[in-house]
TORPA-4810 file (N, C-alpha, C, O; in nm, 3 decimals):
<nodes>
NODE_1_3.759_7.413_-0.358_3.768_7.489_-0.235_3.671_7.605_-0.242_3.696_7.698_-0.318_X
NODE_2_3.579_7.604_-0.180_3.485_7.711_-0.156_3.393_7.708_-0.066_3.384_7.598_-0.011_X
NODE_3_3.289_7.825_-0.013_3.230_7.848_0.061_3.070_7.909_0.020_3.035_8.009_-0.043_X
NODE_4_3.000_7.810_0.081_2.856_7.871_-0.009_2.798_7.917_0.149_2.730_8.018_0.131_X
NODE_5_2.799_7.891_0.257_2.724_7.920_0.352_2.842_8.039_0.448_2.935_8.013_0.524_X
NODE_6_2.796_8.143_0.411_2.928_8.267_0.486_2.867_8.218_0.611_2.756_8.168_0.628_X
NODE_7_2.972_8.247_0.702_2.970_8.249_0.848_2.969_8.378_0.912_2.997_8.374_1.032_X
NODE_8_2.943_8.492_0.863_2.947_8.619_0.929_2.932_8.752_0.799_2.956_8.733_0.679_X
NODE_9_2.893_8.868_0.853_2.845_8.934_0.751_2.955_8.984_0.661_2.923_9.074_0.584_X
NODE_10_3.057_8.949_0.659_3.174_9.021_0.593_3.235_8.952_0.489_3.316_8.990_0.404_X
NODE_11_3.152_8.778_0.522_3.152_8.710_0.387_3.046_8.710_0.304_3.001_8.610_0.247_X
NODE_12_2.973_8.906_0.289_2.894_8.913_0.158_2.950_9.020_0.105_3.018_9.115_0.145_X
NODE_13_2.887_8.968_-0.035_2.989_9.047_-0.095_2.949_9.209_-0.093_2.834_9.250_-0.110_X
NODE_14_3.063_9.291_-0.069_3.082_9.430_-0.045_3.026_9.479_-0.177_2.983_9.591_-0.151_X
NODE_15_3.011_9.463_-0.263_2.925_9.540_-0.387_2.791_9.495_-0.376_2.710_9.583_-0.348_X
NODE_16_2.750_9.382_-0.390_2.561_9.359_-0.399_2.518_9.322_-0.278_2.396_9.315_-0.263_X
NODE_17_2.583_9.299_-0.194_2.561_9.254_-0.103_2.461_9.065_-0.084_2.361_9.044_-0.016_X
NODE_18_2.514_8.997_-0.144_2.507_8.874_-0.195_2.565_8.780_-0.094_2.676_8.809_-0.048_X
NODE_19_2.495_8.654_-0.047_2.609_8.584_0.051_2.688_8.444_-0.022_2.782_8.374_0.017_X
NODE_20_2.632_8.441_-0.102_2.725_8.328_-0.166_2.838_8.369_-0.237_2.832_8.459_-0.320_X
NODE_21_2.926_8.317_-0.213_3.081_8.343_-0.229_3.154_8.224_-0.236_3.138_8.128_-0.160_X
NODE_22_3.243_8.233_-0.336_3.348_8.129_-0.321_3.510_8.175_-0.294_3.536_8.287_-0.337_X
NODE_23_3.611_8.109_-0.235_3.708_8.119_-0.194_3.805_8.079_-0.312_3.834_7.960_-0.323_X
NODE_24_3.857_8.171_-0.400_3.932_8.165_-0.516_4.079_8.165_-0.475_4.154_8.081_-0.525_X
NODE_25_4.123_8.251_-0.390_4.276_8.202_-0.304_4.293_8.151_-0.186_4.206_8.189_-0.108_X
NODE_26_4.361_8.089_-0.147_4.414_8.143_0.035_4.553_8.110_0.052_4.611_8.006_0.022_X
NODE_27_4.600_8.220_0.109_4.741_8.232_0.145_4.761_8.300_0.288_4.691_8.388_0.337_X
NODE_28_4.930_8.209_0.369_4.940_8.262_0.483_4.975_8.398_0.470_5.016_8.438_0.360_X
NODE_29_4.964_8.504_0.599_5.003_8.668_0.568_5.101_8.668_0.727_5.106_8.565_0.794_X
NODE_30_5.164_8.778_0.765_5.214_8.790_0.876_5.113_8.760_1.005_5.181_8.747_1.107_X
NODE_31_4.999_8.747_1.025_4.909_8.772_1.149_4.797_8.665_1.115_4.711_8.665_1.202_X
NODE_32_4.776_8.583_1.023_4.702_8.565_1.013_4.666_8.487_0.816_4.756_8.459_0.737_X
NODE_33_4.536_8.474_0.791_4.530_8.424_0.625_4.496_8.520_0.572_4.431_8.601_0.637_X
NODE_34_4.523_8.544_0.449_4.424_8.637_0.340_4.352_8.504_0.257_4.393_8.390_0.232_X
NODE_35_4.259_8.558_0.234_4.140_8.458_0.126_4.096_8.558_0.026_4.038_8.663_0.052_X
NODE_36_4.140_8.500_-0.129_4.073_8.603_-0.189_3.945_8.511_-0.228_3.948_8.391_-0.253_X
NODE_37_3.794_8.625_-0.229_3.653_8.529_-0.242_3.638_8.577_-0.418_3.718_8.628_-0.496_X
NODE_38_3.496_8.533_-0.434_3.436_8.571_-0.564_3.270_8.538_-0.515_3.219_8.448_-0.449_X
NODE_39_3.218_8.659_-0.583_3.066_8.689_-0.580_3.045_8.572_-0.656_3.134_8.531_-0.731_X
NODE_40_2.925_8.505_-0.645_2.842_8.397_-0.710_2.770_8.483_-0.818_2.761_8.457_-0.937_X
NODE_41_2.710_8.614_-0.739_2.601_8.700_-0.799_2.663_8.778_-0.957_2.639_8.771_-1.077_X
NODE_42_2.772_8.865_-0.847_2.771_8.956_-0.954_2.978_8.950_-1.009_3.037_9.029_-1.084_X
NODE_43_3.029_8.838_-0.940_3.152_8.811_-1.014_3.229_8.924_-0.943_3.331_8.929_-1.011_X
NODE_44_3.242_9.020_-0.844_3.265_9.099_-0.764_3.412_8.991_-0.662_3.398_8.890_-0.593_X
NODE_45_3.504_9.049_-0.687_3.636_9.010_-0.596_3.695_9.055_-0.511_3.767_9.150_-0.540_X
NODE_46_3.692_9.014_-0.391_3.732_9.093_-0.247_3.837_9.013_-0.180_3.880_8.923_-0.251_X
NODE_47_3.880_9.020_-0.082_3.991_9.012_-0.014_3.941_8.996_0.133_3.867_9.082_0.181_X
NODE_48_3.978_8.888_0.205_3.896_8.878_0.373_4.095_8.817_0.449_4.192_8.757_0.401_X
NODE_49_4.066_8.870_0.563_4.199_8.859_0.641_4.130_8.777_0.775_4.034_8.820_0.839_X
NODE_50_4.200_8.650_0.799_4.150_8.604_0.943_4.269_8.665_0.997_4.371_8.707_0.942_X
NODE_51_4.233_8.659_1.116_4.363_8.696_1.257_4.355_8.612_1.322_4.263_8.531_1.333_X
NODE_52_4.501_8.623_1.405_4.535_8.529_1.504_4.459_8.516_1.640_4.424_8.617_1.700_X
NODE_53_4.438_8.403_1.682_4.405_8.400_1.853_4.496_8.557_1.975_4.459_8.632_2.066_X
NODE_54_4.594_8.538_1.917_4.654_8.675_2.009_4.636_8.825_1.975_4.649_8.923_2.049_X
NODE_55_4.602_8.819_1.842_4.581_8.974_1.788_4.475_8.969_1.825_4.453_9.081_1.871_X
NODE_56_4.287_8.840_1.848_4.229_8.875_1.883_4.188_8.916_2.073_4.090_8.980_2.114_X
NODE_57_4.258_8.877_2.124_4.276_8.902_2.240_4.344_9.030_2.279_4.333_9.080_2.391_X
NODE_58_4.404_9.072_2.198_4.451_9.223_2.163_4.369_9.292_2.196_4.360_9.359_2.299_X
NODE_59_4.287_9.282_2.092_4.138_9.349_2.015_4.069_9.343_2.111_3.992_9.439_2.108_X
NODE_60_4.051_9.273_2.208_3.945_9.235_2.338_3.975_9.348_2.465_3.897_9.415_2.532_X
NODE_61_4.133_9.337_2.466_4.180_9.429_2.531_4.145_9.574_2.530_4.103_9.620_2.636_X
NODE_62_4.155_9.654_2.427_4.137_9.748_2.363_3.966_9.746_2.396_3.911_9.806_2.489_X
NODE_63_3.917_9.683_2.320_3.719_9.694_2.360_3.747_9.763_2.526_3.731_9.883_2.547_X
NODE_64_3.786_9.675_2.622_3.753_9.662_2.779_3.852_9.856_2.775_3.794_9.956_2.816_X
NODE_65_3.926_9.857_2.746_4.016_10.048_2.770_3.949_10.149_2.709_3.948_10.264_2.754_X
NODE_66_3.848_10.088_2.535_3.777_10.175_2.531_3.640_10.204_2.589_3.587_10.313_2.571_X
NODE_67_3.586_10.109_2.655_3.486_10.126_2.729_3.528_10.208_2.903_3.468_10.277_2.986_X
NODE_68_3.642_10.157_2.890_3.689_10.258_3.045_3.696_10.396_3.025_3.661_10.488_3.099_X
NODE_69_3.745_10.398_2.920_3.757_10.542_2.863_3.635_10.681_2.800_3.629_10.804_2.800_X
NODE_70_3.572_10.591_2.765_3.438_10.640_2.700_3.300_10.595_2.818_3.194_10.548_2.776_X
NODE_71_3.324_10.619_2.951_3.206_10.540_2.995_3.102_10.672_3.042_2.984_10.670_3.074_X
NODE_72_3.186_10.770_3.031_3.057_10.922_3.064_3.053_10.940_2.889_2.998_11.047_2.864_X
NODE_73_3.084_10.885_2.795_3.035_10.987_2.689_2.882_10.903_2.668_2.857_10.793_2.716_X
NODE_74_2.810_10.967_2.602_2.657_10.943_2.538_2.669_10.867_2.399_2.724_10.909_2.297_X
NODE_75_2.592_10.719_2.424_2.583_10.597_2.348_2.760_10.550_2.354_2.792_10.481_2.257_X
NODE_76_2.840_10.569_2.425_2.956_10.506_2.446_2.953_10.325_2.421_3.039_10.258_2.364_X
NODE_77_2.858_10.291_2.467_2.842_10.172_2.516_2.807_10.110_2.362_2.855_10.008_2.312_X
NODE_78_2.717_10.192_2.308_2.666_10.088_2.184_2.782_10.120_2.070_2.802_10.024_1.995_X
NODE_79_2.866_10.243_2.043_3.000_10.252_1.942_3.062_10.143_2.033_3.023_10.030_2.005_X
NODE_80_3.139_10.150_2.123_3.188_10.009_2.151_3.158_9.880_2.138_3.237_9.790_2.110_X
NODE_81_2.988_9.868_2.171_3.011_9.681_2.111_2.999_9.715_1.963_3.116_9.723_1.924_X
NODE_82_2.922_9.739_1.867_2.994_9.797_1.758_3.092_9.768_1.656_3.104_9.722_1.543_X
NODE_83_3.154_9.815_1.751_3.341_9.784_1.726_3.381_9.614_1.734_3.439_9.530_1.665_X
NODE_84_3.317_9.624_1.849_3.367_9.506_1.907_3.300_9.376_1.824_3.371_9.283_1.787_X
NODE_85_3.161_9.381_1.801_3.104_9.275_1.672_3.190_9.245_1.565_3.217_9.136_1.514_X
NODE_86_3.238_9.382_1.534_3.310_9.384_1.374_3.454_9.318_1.390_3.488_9.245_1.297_X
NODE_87_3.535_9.333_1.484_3.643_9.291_1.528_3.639_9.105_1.585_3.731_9.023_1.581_X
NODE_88_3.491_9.089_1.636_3.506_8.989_1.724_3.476_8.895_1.596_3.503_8.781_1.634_X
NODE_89_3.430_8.889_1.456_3.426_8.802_1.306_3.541_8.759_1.296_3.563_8.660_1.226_X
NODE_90_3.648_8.828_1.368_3.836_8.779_1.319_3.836_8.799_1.177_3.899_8.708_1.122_X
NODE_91_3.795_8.876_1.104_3.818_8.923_1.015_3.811_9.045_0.928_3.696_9.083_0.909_X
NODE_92_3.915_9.121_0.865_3.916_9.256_0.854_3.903_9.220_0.685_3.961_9.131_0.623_X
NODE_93_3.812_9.316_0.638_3.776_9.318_0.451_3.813_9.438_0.430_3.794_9.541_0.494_X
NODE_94_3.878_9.412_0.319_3.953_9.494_0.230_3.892_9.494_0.108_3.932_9.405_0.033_X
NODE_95_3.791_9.580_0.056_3.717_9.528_-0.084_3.730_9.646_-0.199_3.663_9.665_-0.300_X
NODE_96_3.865_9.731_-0.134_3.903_9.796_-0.232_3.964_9.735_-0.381_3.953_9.797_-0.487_X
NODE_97_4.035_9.588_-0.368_4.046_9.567_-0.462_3.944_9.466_-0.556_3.847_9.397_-0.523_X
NODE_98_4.002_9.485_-0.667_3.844_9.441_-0.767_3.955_9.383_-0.917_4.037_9.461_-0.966_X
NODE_99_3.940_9.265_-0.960_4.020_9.237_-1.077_3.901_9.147_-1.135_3.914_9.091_-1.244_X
</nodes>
């Protein structure tokens, strides 16, 4: 079970920034999977979370209120998509942990 071709920038790895990675766990979580990966490069171990179809539609929601909200501030527009790139991967990294 593994992954040599990441599909988005959050499957490189957070220390060398390397894209080959392999998928050393995966387990279901409340919202969604955790996958724990492993650096090819530098042996570096991170943690990637997919989300659900409804949490991301959540997330979509939120983009469209913060753009209502922020539409007189200056570069509003580009912190929101932004946001919205990083959110729209369906996946949140956690690469605080390291074993």
């Amino acid at each position: 079970m593994g992954s040599r071709h990441p599909t988005n920038t959050l499957d490189r790895c957070p220390r060398c920034k390397a894209t080959g990675n392999t998928v050393v766990d995966s387990r279901p979580f409340a919202s969604g999977r955790r996958r724990r990966r492993r650096c090819f490069e530098c042996g570096y171990r991170w943690t990637t979370q997919e989300i659900e179809g409804d949490l991301v539609k959540l997330l979509r929601r939120l983009e469209a209120a913060l753009r209502a909200g922020l539409e007189h501030m200056d570069r509003a527009d580009e912190l929101v998509r932004g946001l919205a790139e990083k959110l729209s991967d369906q996946e949140l990294v956690d690469d605080g942990e390291e074993t």
